[in-house]
C-alpha positions in Angstrom: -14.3 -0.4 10.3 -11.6 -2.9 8.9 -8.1 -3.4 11.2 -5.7 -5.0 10.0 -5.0 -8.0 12.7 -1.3 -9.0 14.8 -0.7 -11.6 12.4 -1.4 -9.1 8.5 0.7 -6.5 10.3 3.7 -8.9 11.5 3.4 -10.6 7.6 3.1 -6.7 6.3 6.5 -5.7 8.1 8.6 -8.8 6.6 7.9 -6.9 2.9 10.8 -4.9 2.3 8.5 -4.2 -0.8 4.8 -4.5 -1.6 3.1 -4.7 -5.3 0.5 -2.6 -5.7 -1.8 -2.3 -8.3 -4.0 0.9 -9.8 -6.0 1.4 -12.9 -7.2 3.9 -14.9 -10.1 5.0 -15.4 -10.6 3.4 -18.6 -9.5 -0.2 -16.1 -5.7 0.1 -17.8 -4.1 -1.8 -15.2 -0.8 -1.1 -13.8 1.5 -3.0 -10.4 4.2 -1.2 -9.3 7.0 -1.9 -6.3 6.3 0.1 -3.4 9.3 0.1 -1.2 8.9 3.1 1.1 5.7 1.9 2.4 4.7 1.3 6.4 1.5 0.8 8.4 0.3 3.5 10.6 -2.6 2.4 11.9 -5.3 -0.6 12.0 -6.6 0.5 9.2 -4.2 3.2 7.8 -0.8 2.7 4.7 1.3 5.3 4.1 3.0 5.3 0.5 5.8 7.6 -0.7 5.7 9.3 -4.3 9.2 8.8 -5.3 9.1 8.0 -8.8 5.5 7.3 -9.5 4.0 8.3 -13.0 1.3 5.8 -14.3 0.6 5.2 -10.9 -0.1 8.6 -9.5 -2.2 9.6 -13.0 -4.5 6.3 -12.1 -4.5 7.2 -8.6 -5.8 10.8 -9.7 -8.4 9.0 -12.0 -9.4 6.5 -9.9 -8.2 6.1 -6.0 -8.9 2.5 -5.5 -5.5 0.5 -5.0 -4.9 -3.1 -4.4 -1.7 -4.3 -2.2 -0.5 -7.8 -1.9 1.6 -8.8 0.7 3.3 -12.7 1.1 5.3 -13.9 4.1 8.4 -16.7 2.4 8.6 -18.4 5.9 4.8 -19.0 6.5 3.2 -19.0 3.0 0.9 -16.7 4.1 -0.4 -13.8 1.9 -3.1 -11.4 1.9 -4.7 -8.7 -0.2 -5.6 -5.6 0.6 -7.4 -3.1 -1.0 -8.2 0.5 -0.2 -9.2 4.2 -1.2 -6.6 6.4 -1.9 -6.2 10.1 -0.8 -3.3 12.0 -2.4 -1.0 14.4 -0.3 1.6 16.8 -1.2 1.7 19.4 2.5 0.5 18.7 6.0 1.8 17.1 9.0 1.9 13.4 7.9 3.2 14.3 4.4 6.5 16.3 6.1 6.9 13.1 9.0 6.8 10.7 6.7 8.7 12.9 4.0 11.3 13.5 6.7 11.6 10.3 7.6 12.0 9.0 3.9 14.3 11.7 3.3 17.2 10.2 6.2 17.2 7.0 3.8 19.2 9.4 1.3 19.1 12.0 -1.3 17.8 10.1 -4.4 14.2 10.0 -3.0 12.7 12.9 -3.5 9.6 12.1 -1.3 7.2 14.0 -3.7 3.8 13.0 -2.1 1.9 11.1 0.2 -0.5 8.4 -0.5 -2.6 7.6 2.6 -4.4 3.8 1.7 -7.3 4.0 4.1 -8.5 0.0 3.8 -11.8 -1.4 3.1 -11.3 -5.2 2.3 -8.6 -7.6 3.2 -9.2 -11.2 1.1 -7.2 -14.3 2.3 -4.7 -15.4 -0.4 -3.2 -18.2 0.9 -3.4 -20.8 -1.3 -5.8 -23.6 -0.1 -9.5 -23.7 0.7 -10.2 -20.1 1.9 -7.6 -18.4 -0.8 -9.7 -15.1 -2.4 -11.9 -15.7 0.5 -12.7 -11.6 2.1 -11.4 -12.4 5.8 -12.5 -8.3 6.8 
């Protein structure tokens, strides 16, 4: 099982908003911001659908993501990548729904996507950068 260690999780929280990357299943890339986004577990990332459309058609294709997340002060960065598992009812879609929903009426919280992550690679730049560190 990867988790996600003190230091990715305090680096993850200083993103206000995370890149992540999808592709079809023909490999058409495509990054996105993803701004109502939060940790949840070791080795658990909730997304909100807002206003995905290329993303959530390559997520229905293929359910492999990729997240990059960079810390200004430190330097540090890592990437993360996961599988995907689309969610539009259920007791994590309505908390996390609800609790996008407070931020305002113009997100329309339309599904969840729960990251569940397999591989995190070191990119740092140096020596170990694209290194897998779990």
């Amino acid at each position: 099982m990867v988790a996600l260690s003190g230091e990715m999780k305090e680096i993850f929280s200083r993103n206000k908003v995370v890149p992540m990357a999808t592709a079809s299943k023909d490999g058409v890339p495509n990054v996105a911001p993803m701004a109502s986004i939060q940790i949840v577990g070791d080795d658990t990332v909730w997304i909100m659908d807002n206003y995905m459309v290329k993303t959530l058609e390559n997520l229905k294709e293929n359910p492999i993501v990729a997240l990059y997340f960079y810390d200004q002060e430190s330097k540090r960065c890592f990437q993360v990548k996961g599988a995907t598992e689309i969610k539009t009812s259920g007791p994590d879609y309505e908390k996390f729904r609800d609790q996008v929903r407070t931020k305002g009426h113009k997100y329309p919280a339309k599904s969840l996507i729960v990251i569940k992550i397999t591989d995190v690679f070191e990119c740092t730049p140096g020596k170990e950068a694209g290194k897998k560190v779990l």
